[in-house]
Z-matrix of the N, CA and C atoms (Angstrom, degrees):
N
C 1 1.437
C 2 1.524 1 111.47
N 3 1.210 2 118.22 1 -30.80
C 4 1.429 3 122.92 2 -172.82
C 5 1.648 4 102.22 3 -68.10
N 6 1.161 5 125.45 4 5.39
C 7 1.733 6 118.74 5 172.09
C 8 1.398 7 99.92 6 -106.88
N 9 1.021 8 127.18 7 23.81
C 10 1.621 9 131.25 8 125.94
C 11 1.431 10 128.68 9 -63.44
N 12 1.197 11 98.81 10 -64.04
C 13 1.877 12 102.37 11 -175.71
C 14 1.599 13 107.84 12 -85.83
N 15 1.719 14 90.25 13 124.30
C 16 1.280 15 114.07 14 170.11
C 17 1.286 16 105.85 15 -90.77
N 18 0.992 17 137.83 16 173.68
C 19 1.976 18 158.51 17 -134.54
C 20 1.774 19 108.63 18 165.76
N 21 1.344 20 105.65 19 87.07
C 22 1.492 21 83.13 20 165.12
C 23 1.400 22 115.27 21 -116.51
N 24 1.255 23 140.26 22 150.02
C 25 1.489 24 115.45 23 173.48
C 26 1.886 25 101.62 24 -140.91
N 27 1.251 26 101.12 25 156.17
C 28 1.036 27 107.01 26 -173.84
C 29 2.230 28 108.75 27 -125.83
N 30 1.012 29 107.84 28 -168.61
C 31 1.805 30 108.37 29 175.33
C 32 1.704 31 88.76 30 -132.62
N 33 1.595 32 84.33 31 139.21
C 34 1.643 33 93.41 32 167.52
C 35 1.210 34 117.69 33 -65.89
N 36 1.363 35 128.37 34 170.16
C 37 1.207 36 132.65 35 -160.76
C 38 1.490 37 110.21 36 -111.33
N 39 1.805 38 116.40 37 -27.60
C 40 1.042 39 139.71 38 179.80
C 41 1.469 40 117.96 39 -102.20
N 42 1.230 41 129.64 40 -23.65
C 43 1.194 42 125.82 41 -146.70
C 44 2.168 43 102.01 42 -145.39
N 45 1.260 44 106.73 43 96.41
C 46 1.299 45 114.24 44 -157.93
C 47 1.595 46 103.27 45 -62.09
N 48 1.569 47 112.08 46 154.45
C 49 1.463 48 118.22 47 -170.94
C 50 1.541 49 111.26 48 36.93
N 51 1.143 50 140.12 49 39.29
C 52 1.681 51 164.00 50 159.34
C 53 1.824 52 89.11 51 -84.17
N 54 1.184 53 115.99 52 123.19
C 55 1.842 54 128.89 53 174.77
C 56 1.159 55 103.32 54 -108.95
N 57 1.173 56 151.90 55 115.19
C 58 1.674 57 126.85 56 171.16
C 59 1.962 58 93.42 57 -102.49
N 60 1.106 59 109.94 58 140.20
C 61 1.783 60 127.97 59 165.71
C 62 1.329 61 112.30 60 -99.60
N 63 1.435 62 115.55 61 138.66
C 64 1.368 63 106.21 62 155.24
C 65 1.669 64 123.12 63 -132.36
N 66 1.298 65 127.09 64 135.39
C 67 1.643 66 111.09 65 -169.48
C 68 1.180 67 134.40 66 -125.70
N 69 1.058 68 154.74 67 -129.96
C 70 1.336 69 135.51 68 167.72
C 71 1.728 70 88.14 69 -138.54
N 72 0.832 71 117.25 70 -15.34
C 73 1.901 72 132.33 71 -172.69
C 74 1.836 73 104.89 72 -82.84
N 75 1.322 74 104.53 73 117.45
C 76 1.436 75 111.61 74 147.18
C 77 1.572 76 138.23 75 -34.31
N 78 1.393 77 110.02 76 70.70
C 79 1.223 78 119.91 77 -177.42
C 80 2.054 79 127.76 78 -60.58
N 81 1.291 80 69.01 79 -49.02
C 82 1.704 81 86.40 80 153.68
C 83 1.462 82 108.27 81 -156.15
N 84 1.657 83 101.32 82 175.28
C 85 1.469 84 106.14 83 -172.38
C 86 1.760 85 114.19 84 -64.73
N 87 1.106 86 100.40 85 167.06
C 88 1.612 87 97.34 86 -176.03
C 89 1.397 88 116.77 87 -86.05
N 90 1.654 89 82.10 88 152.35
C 91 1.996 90 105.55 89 -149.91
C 92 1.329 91 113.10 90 60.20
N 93 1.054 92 147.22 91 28.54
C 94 1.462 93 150.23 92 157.88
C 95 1.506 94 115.22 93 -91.60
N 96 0.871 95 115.84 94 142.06
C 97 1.596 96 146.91 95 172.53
C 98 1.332 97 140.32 96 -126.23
N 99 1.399 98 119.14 97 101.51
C 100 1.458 99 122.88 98 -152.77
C 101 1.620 100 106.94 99 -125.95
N 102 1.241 101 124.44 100 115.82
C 103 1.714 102 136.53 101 -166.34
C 104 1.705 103 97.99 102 -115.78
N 105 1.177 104 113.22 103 127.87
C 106 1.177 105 123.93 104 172.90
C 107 1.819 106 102.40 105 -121.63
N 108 1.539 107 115.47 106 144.08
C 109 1.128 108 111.43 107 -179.68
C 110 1.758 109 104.17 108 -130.03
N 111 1.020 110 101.04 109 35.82
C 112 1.837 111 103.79 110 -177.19
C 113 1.585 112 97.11 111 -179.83
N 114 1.289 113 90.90 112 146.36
C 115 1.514 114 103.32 113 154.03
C 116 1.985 115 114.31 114 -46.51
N 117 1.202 116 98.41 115 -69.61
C 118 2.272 117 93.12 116 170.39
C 119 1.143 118 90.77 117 -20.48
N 120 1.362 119 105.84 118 -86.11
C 121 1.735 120 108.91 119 -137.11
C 122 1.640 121 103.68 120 -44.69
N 123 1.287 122 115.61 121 -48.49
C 124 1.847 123 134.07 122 -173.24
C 125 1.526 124 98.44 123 -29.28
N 126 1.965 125 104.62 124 -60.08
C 127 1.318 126 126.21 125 -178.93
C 128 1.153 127 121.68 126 -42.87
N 129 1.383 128 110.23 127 -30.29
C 130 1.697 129 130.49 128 -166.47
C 131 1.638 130 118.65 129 -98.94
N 132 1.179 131 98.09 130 -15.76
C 133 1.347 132 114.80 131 -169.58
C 134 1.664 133 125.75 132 -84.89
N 135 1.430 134 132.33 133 -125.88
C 136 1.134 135 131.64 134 173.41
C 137 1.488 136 113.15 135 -103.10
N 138 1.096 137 107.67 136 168.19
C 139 1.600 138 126.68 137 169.58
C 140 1.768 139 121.93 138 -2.49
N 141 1.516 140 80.31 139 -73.66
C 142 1.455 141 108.17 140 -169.29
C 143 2.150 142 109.51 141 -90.69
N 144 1.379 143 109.99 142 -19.12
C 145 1.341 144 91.55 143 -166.67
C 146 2.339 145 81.98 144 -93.66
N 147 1.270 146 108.49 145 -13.70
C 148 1.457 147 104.03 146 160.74
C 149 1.467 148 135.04 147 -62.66
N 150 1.385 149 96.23 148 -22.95
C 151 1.371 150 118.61 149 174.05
C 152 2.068 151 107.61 150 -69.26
N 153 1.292 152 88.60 151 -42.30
C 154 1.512 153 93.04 152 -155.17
C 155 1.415 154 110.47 153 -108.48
N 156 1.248 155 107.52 154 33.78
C 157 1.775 156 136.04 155 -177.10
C 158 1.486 157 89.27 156 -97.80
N 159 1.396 158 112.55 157 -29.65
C 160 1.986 159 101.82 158 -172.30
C 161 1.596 160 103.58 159 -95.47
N 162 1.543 161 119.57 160 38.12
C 163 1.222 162 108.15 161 -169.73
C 164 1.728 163 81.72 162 -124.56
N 165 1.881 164 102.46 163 133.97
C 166 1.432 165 87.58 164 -169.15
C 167 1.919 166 93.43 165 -99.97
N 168 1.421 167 95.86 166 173.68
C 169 1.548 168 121.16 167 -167.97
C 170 1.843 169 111.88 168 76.81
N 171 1.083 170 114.48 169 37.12
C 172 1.632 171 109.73 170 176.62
C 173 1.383 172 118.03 171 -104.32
N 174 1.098 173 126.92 172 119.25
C 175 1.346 174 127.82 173 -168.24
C 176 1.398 175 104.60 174 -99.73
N 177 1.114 176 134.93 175 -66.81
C 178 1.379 177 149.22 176 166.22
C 179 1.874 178 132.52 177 -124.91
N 180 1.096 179 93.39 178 126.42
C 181 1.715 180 115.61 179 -171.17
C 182 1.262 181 117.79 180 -82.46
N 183 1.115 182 142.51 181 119.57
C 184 1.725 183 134.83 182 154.05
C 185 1.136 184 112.81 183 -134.17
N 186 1.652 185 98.78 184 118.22
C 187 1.645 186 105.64 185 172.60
C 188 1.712 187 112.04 186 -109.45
N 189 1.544 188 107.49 187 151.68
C 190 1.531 189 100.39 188 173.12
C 191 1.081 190 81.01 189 -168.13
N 192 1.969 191 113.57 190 123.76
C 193 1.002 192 135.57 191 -170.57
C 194 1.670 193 125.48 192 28.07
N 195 1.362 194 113.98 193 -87.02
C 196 1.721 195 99.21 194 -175.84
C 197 1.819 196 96.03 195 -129.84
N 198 1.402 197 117.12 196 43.54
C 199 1.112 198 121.74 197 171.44
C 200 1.678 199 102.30 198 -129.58
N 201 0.986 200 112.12 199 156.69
C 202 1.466 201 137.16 200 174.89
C 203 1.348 202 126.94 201 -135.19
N 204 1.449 203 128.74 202 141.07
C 205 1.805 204 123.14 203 165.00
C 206 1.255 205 84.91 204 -140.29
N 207 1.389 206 88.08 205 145.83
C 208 1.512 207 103.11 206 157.00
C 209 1.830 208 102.40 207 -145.58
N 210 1.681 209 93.30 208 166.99
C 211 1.358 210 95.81 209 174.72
C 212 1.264 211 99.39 210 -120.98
N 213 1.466 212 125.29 211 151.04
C 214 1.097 213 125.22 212 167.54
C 215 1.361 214 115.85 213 -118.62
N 216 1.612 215 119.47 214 152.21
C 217 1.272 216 129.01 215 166.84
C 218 1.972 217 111.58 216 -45.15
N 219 1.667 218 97.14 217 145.25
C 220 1.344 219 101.84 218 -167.27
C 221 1.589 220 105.79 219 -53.51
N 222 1.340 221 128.13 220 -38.87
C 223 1.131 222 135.35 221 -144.92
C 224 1.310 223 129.06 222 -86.46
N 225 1.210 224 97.84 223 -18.05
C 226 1.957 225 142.64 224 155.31
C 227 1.404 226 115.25 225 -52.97
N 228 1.094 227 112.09 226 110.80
C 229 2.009 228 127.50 227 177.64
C 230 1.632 229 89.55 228 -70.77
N 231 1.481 230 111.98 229 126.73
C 232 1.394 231 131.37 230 164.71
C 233 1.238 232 115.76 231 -39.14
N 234 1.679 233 107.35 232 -65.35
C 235 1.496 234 111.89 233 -170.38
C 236 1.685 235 104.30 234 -76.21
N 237 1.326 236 147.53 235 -17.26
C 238 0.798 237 144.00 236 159.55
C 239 1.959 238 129.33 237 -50.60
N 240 1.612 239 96.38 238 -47.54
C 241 1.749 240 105.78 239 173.39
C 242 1.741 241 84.52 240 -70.23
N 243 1.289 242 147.68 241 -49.85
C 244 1.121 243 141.01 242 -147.17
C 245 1.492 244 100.84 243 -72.66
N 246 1.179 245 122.04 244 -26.33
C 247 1.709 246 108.20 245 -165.91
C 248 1.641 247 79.28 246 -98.14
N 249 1.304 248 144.65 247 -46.67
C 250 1.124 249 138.68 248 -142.96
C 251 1.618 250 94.24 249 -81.01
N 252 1.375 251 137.54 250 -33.32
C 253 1.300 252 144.34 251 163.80
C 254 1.399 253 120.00 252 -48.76
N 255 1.436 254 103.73 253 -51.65
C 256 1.417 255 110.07 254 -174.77
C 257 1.803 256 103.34 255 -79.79
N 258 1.272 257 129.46 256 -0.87
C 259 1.321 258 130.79 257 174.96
C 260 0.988 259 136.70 258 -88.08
N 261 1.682 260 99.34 259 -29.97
C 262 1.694 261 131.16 260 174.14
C 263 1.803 262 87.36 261 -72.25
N 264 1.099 263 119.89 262 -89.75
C 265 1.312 264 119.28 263 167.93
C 266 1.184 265 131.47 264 -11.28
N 267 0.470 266 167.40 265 74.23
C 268 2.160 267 152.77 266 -110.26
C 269 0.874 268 129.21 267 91.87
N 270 1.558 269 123.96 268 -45.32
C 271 1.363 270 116.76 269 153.12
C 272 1.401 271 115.77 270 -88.55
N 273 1.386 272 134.04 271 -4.89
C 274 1.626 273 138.70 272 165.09
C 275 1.224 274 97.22 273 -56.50
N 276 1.445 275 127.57 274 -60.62
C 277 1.541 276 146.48 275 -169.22
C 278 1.868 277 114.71 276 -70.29
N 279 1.246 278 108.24 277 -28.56
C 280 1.639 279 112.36 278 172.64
C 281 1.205 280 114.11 279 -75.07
């Protein structure tokens, strides 16, 4: 089943340690927009940004529909939050 869900993510161009995701998966409901600025709030929040509270180096979350950003802490390897993002995700979705 997992050759359904696509994951793409890219780095902002402007805005340093900025991740942008994109998915084919319902992140949140449509036209919704959900900003988390801490791990709490993540905790406090929906489904999926609860899910991705156990992903370490996350500073801030935004989901809206099948897009994602996150920022990560400086100290955090890119491609590392990126596979560990796209993993949480996948098994949320399996």
């Amino acid at each position: 089943m997992s050759e359904y869900i696509e994951i793409e993510s890219e780095a902002d161009e402007d805005e340093q340690n900025l991740i942008h995701f994109f998915t084919n998966l319902p992140l949140t409901a449509k036209e919704r927009e959900e900003s988390y600025t801490s791990i709490d709030e993540m905790l406090e929040g929906s489904a999926v940004a609860q899910a991705l509270a156990g992903v370490d180096g996350i500073v801030t979350l935004t989901l809206s529909e099948g897009d994602m950003s996150i920022k990560k802490e400086d100290d955090i390897d890119e491609y590392a939050l990126i596979a560990d993002v796209s993993a949480v995700i996948k098994d949320f979705f399996l």
